[in-house]
C-alpha positions in Angstrom: 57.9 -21.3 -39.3 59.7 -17.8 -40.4 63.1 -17.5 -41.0 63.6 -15.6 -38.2 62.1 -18.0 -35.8 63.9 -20.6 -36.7 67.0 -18.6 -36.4 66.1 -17.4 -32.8 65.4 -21.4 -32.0 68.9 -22.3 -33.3 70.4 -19.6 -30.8 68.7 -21.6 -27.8 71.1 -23.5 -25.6 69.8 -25.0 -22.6 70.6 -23.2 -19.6 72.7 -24.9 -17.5 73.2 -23.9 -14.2 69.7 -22.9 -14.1 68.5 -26.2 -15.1 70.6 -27.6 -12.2 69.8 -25.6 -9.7 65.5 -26.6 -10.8 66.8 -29.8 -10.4 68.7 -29.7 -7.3 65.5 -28.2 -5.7 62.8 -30.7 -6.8 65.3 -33.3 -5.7 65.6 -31.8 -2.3 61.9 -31.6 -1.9 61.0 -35.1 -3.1 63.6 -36.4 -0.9 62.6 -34.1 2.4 58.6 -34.7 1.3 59.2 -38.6 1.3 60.6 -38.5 4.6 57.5 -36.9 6.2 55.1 -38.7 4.6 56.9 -41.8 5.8 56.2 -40.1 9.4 52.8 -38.7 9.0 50.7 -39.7 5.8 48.7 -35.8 6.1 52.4 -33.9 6.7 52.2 -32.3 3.1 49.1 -33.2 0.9 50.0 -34.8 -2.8 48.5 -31.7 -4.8 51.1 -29.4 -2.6 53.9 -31.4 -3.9 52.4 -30.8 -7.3 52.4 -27.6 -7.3 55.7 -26.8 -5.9 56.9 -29.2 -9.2 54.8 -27.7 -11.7 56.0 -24.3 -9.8 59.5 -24.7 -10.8 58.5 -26.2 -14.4 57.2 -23.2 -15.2 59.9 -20.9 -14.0 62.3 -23.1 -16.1 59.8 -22.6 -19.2 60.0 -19.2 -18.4 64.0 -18.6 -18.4 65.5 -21.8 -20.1 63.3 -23.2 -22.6 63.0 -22.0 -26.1 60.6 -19.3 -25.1 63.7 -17.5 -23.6 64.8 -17.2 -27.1 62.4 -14.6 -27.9 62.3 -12.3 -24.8 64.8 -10.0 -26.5 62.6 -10.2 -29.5 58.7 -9.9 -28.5 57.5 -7.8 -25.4 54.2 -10.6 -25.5 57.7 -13.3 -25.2 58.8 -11.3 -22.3 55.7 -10.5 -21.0 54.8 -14.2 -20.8 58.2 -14.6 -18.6 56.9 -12.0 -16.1 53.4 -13.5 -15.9 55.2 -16.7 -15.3 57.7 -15.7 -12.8 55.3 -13.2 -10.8 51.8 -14.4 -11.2 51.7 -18.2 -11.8 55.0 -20.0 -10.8 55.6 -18.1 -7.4 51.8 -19.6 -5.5 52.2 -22.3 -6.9 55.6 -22.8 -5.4 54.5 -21.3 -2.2 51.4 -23.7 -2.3 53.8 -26.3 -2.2 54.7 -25.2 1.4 58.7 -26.2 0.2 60.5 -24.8 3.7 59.6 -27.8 5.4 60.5 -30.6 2.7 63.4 -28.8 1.6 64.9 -28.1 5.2 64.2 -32.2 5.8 65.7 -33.3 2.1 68.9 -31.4 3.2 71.6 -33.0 4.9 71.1 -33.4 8.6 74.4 -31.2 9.6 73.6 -28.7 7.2 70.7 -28.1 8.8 72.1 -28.4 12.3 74.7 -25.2 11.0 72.3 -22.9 10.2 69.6 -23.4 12.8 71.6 -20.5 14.9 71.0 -18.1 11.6 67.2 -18.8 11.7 67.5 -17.9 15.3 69.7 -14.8 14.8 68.0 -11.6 16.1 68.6 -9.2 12.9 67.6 -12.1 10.8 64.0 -12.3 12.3 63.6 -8.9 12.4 64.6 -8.2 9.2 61.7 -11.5 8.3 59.2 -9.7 10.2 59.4 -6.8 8.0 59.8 -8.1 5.0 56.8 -10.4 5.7 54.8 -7.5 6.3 51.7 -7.3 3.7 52.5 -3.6 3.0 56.2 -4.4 2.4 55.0 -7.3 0.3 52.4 -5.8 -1.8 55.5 -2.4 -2.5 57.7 -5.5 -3.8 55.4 -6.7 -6.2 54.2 -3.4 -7.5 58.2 -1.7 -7.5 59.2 -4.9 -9.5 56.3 -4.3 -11.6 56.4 -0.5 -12.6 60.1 -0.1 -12.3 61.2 -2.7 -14.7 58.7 -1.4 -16.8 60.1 1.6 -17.0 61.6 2.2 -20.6 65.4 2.7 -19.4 65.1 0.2 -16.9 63.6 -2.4 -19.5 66.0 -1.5 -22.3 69.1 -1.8 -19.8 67.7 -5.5 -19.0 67.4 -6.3 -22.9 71.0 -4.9 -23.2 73.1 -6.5 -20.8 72.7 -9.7 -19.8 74.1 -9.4 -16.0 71.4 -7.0 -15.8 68.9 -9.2 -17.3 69.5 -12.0 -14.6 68.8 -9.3 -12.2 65.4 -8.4 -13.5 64.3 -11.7 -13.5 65.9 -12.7 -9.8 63.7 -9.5 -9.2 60.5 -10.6 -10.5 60.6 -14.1 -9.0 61.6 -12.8 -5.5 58.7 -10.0 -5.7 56.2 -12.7 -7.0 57.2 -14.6 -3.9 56.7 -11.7 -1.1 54.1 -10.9 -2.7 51.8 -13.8 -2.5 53.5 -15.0 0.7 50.8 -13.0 3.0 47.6 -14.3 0.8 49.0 -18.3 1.0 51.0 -18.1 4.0 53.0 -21.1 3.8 54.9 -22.6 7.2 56.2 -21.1 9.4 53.6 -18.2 8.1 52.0 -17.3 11.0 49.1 -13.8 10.2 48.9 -11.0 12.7 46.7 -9.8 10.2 42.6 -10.1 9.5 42.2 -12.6 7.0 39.9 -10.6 5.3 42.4 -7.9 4.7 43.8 -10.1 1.5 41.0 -9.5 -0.5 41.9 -5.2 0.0 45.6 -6.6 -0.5 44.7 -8.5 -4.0 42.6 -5.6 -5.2 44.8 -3.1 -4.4 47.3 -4.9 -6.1 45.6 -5.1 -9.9 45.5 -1.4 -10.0 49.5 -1.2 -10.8 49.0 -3.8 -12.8 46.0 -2.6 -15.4 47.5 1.0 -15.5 50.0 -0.7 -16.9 48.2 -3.0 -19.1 46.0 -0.1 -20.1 48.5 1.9 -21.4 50.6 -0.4 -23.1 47.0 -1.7 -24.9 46.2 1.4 -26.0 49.4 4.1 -26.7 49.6 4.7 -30.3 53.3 4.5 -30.2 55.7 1.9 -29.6 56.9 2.5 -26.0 60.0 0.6 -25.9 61.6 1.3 -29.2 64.6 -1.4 -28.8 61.5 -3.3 -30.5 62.0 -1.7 -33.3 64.9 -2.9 -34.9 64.3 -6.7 -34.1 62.7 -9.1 -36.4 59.2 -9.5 -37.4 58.1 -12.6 -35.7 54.7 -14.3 -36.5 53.6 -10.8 -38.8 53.3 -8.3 -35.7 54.4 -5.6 -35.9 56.1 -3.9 -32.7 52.9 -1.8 -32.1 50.9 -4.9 -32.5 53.4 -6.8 -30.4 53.2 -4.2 -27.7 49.4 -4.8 -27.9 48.8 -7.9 -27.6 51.5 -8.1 -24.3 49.7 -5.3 -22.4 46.2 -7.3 -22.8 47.7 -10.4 -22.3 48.8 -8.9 -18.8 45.6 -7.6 -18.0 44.0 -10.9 -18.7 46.1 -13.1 -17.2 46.3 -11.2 -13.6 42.6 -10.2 -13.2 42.1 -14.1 -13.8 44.7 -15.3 -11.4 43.8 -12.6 -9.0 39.5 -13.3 -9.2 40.8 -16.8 -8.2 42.7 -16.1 -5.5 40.3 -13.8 -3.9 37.2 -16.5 -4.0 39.0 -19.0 -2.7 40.2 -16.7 0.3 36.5 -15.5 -0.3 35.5 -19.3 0.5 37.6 -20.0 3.8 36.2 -17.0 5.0 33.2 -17.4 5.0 33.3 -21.5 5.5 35.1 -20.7 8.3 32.3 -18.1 10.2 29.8 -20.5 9.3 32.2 -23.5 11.1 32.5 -20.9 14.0 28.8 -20.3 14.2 27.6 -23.8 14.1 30.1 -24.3 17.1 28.6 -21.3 19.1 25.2 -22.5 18.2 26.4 -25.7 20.0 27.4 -24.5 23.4 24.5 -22.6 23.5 22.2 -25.5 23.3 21.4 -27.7 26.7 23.6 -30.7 26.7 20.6 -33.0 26.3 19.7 -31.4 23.4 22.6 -30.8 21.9 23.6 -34.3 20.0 19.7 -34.4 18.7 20.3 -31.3 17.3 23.4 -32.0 15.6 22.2 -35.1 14.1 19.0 -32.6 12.9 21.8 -30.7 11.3 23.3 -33.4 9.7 20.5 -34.7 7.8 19.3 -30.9 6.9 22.4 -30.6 5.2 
C-alpha cells in the first residue's frame, strides 16, 4: 500500500456518535421487529429486516469506516459515499418498512408523548407535501446537482460542520426520494402506480448529465483535487473519471432494477385482476371447473 494510504488509514478514528446512533437504531428495530413477530409471524418478512440492517451497514461504511478517510482525498471515495447514502442504503432501509418496528422497540410512554405530534395538523400537512412524488424526485435531484456544484462541493471538503450537512442532505434526499417508488407503512399512493416508472426515468437524467460531464471534461472540475495525494497512481483527472462512470453505472443499474420489479407488480397485478374478472363473469356452475382448468394450464 502507498505511503500516502497508509497515512490517510492512520488518520481513521471510528466515529463515535455515529456508530452509536447505527447501533441505537438496529437495536430499536430488532427489539420492536421481535415484538411483532411474537404477535403475527407475517407482520414484517425476514428479508425486510435484512435490509433495514444491511441498510444502515452501509451508511456506516459510507461515513465511518476507513473509506471515510479518503473522501477528502478521491472524488471516486466520495463518490462511493453518495452512491451509498442516496442510491443503495436509503431502499434498502425503506424496504425494511422500520416506522413500525422502531415505533414498537421504543418505550411504550415515549410513544404515548408523541402520538399527539403525529396527529398535529401542520405536521401532516407539511407530510403530505413532502411525500408528494414531485417534491420527492426535486429532493433527490437538488441534493444531487447542488452539492455538485464546485463551491458547494469544495465548502463541504473544507469545513467539516458543512460536510455533516452534505451528507445529512444526501441521506434525507435518498430517502424522499425512493419513499414514493417503495412506499413503506403508513405509505398510502394517491398516485397511478405506473407513474414510478416516469418518476425513475425522469430521475437518471440529472444524474447522467452529471456523470457525462464529469466522464468526459478535459479538466479537473474540482481543483481542491489537486493538491491532495496521489492515491493508487490516478491522477485527479483520472480520479475525476473514473467517479463520474462509476455514477453512471451504478444508478442506471439500481434504477433498471427498480423499475422491473415495479414493472413486475404491475403487470402481475392486471393479470391477478383479470383472472378475477374472468371469474365473475363465468356461470357459477362453471366457474370452479374452470378454475381448476386454469390451474393445471398453468
Amino acid at each position: 500500500m502507498p505511503p500516502s494510504a497508509q497515512a490517510a488509514l492512520q488518520s481513521w478514528n471510528i466515529p463515535v456518535p455515529l456508530t452509536l446512533l447505527i447501533v441505537l437504531a438496529a437495536s430499536l428495530y430488532s427489539r420492536g421487529w421481535l415484538h411483532l413477530r411474537s404477535a403475527s409471524v407475517n407482520a414484517i418478512a425476514s428479508w425486510r429486516a435484512a435490509s433495514f440492517f444491511v441498510g444502515l451497514f452501509l451508511i456506516w461504511v459510507a461515513l465511518g469506516s476507513p473509506l471515510a478517510a479518503f473522501d477528502e482525498e478521491l472524488l471516486t471515495v466520495h463518490m462511493v459515499q453518495h452512491l451509498l447514502l442516496m442510491t443503495v442504503g436509503s431502499p434498502l432501509i425503506l424496504l425494511g418498512a422500520p416506522l413500525m418496528p422502531i415505533l414498537h422497540g421504543l418505550p411504550r410512554i415515549f410513544v404515548q408523548s408523541l402520538r399527539p405530534l403525529f396527529r398535529w395538523p401542520p405536521i401532516r400537512r407539511v407530510w403530505r407535501v413532502l411525500s408528494k412524488p414531485a417534491v420527492c424526485w426535486l429532493a433527490g435531484a437538488a441534493a444531487l446537482v447542488g452539492w455538485h456544484v464546485p463551491a458547494a462541493f469544495t465548502l463541504g471538503l473544507q469545513s467539516e460542520a458543512w460536510h455533516i450537512v452534505e451528507h445529512a442532505s444526501f441521506l434525507g434526499a435518498g430517502l424522499l426520494f425512493w419513499w414514493p417508488v417503495i412506499q413503506p407503512w403508513p405509505s398510502a399512493a394517491t398516485w397511478q402506480r405506473w407513474s414510478i416508472l416516469l418518476y425513475l426515468f425522469f430521475a437518471t437524467l440529472p444524474c447522467d448529465i452529471l456523470s457525462a460531464f464529469l466522464t468526459f471534461c478535459d479538466r479537473v472540475v474540482y481543483p481542491v483535487y489537486l493538491s491532495t495525494p496521489k492515491h493508487f497512481g490516478l491522477s485527479a483527472l483520472e480520479d475525476q473519471e473514473c467517479a463520474g462512470a462509476l455514477m453512471w453505472t451504478c444508478v442506471t443499474i439500481v434504477y433498471l432494477l427498480a423499475a422491473a420489479i415495479v414493472a413486475a407488480r404491475l403487470l402481475s397485478a392486471r393479470s391477478s385482476q383479470q383472472n378475477e374478472l374472468m371469474q365473475s363473469d363465468l356461470p357459477a356452475t362453471l366457474a370452479p371447473s374452470a378454475g381448476r382448468q386454469g390451474v393445471e394450464v398453468v
